[in-house]
matplotlib code that plots the C-alpha trace (Angstrom):
import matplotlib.pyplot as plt

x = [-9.2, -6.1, -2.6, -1.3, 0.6, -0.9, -4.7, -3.9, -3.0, -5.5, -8.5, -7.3, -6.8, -3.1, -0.4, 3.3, 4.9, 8.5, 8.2, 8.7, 10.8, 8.0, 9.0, 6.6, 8.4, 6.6, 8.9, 7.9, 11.1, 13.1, 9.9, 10.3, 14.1, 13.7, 10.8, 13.3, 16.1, 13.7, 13.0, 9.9, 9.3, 6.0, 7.6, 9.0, 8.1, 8.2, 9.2, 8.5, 9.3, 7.5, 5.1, 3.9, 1.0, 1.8, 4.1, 6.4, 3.6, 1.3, 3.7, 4.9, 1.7, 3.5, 4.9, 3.2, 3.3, 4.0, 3.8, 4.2, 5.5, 4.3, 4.5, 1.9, -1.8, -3.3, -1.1, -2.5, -5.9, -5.1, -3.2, -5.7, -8.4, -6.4, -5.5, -8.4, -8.6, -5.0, -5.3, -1.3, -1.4, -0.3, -0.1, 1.6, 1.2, 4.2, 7.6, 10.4, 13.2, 10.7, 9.8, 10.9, 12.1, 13.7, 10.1, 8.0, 10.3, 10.9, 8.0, 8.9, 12.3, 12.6, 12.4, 13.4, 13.1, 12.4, 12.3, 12.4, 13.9, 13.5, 16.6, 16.8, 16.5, 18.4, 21.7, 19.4, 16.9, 19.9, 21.8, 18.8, 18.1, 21.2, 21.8, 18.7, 19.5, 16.9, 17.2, 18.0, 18.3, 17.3, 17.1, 16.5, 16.9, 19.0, 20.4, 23.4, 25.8, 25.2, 25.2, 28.9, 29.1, 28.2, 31.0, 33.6, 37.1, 39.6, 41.2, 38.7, 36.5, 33.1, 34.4, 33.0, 31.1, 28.2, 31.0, 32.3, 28.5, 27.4, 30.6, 30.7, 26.9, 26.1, 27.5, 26.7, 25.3, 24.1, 21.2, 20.6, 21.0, 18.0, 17.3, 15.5, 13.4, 11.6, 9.8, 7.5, 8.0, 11.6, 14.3, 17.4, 19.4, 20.5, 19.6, 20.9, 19.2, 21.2, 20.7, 22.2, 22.6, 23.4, 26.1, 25.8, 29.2, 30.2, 30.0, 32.3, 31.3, 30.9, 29.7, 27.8, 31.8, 32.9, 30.3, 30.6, 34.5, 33.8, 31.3, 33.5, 36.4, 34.9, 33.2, 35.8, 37.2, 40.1, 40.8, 43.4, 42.2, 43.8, 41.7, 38.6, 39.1, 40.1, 38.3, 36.3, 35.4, 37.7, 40.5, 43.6, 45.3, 48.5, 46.7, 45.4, 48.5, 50.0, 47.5, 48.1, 51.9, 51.2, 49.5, 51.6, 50.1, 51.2, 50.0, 48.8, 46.6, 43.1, 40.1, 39.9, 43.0, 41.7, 40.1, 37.3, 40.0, 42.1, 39.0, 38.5, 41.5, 41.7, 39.0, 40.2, 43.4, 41.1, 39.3, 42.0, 43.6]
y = [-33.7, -32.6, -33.0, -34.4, -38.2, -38.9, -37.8, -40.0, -43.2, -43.0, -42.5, -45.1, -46.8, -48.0, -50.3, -49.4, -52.5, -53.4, -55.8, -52.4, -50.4, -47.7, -44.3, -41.2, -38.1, -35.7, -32.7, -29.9, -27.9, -31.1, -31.9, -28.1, -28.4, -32.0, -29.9, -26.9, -29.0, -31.4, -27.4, -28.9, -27.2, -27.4, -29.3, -32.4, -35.9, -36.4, -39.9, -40.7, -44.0, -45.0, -42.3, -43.4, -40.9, -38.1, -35.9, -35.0, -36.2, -32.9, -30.5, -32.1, -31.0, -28.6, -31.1, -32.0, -35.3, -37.1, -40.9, -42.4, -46.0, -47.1, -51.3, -51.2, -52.0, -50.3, -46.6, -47.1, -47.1, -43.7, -42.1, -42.9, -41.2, -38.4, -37.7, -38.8, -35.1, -34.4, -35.1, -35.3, -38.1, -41.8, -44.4, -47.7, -50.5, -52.2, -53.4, -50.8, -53.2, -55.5, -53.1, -52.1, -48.5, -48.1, -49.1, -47.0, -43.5, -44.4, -41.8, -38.6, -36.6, -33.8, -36.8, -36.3, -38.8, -38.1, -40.2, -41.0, -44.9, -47.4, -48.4, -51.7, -51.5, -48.1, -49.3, -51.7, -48.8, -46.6, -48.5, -49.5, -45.6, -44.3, -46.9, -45.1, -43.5, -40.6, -39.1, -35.6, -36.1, -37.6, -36.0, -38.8, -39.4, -42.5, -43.6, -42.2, -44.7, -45.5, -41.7, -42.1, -44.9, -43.0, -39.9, -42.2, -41.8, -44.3, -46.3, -45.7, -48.2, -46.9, -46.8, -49.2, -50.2, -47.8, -45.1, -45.5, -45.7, -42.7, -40.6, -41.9, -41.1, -37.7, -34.9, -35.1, -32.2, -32.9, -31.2, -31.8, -34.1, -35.5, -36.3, -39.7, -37.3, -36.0, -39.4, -41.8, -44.5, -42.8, -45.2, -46.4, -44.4, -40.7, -39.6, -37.6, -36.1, -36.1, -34.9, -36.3, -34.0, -36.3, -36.0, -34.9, -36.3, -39.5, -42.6, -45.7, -47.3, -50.2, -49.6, -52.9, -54.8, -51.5, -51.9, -55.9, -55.2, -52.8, -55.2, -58.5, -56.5, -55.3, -58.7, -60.1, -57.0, -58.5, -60.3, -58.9, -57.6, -60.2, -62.7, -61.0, -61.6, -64.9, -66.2, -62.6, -63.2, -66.5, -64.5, -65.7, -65.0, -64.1, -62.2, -59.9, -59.3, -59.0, -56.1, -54.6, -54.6, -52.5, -50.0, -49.0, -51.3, -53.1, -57.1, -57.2, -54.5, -53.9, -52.6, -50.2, -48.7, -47.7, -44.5, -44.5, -43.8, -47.0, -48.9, -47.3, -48.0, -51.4, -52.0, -51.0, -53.4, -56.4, -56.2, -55.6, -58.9]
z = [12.3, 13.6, 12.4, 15.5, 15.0, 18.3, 17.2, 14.0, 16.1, 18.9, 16.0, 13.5, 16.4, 15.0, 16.5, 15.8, 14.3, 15.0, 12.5, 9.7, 11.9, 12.6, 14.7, 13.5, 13.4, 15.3, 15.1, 13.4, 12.9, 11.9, 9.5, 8.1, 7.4, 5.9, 3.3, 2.9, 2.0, -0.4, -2.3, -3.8, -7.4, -9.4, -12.4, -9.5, -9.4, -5.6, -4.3, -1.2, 1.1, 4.2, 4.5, 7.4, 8.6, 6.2, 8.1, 5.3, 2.4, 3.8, 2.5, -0.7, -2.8, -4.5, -6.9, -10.1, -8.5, -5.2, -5.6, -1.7, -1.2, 1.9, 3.0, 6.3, 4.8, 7.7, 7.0, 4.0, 4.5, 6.7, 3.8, 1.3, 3.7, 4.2, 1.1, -0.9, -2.6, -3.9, -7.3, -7.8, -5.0, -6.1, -3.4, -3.9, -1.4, -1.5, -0.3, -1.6, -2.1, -4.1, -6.3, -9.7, -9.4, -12.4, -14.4, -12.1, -12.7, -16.3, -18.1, -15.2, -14.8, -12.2, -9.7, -6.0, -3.4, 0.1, 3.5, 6.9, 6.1, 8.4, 10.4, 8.8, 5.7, 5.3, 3.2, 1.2, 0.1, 0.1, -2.7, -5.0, -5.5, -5.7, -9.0, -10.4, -13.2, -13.7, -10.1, -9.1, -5.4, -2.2, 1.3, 3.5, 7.5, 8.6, 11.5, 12.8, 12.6, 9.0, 8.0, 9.3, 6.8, 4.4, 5.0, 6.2, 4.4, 3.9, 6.3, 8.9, 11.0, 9.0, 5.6, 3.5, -0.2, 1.2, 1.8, -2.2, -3.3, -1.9, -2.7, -6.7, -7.1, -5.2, -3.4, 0.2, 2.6, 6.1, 7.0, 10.3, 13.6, 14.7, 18.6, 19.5, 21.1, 18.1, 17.0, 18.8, 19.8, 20.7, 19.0, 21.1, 18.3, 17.6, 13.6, 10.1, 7.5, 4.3, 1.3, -2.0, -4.7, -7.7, -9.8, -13.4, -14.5, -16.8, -15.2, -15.4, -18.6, -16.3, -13.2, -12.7, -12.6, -10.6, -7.6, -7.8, -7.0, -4.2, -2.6, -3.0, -2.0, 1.6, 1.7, 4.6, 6.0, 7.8, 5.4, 2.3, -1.0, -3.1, -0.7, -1.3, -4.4, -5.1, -7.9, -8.7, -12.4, -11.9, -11.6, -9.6, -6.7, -8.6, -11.1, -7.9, -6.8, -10.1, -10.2, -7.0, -8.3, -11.5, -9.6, -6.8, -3.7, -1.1, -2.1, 1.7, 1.3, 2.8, 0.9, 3.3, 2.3, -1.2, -2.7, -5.1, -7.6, -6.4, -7.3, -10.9, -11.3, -10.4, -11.9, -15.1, -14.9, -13.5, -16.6, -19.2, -17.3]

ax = plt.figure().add_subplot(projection="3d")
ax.plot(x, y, z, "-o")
ax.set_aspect("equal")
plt.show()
């Protein structure tokens, strides 16, 4: 059989569901510069979300393993079929943000993750792997607007927790726009592929308080930072802005206004108060 989406979906006989935010890429250069950026090795542990029909999974092989996490039953049953011979093939039928990551990459290293993420689940999926601990990179496509997010700088519309997240973790390279007219259905929305090359560097001792601060702080954006976060950790008001004081802000600031070191740091003085 041929390699072609449309072959795939006409013989399976498959309907595209909404419901899982489902557009096939059917580019091939976009599909080759997603693999070259992935540089699959023969020692990697390839992750790979929302397989779909295997347009990305048919070049991965080179790994010593590719383990594909895919939700639809019936994509399933086609990617099982298709790849019934590839002995370094794992398939788990499952919801991503349901399951443990951190248990299922535990025993492998060398682990790279690789997707074409559904639109609506994209910051979820997004933040549960970038926590990982064991991960080398990701090169994943998103939708425009939240790869914005996820370069945006301070005091700009876009910036946000994602924003801080993705700039503490990794360093980010942009591989390549993606048209709507290289997937089927076609979405309503233009697309990135990004690649995140994470960072080998000490981490906040905790980052569990740190990204719990940047989320309650960007919780109400027009509202102030101290009344974001009233009550955070059943701290006051006053203590906030005592805070902001000993650092050198305005008490009326924004969380938009702060860099990822203005949140180490206040993160560091929240705790010490």
């Amino acid at each position: 059989m041929s390699n072609n989406i449309f072959d795939f979906i006409k013989y399976y006989n498959l309907d595209i569901k909404k419901r899982y935010g489902q557009n096939f890429l059917i580019d091939n250069n976009i599909i080759r510069k997603i693999i070259d950026a992935v540089d699959v090795k023969n020692d990697d542990v390839i992750i790979e979300i929302g397989p779909g029909l295997g347009a990305l999974t048919q070049f991965l092989f080179d790994a010593k393993k590719v383990i594909a996490i895919e939700i639809d039953n019936d994509l399933v049953k086609v990617l099982r079929e298709r790849f019934a011979m590839r002995k370094n093939f794992e398939l788990i039928n499952a919801d991503v943000l349901k399951l443990d990551l951190s248990e299922l990459l535990r025993p492998f290293s060398n682990i790279k993750i690789v997707s074409n993420l559904p639109y609506y689940i994209s910051s979820a999926v997004l933040t549960k792997c970038l926590e990982l601990k064991n991960l080398d990179s990701m090169t994943v496509m998103l939708q425009k607007e939240v790869g914005q997010r996820i370069f945006a700088k301070p005091s700009t519309k876009s910036y946000g927790s994602l924003s801080i997240l993705s700039q503490y973790y990794s360093d980010l390279n942009i591989i390549t726009n993606v048209s709507a007219n290289c997937f089927v259905p076609k979405p309503n929305v233009e697309s990135v592929v990004i690649k995140f090359i994470m960072k080998n560097i000490d981490k906040y001792e905790d980052e569990k308080f740190l990204f719990e601060l940047v989320r309650k702080s960007f919780s109400k954006r027009r509202k102030t930072l101290v009344n974001c976060l009233e009550n955070f950790y059943g701290i006051s008001k006053q203590k906030i802005t005592d805070v902001l004081i000993q650092n050198d802000m305005d008490k009326n600031i924004r969380a938009e206004a702060l860099t990822l070191k203005d949140f180490l740091n206040l993160a560091d003085c929240i705790k010490k108060n």
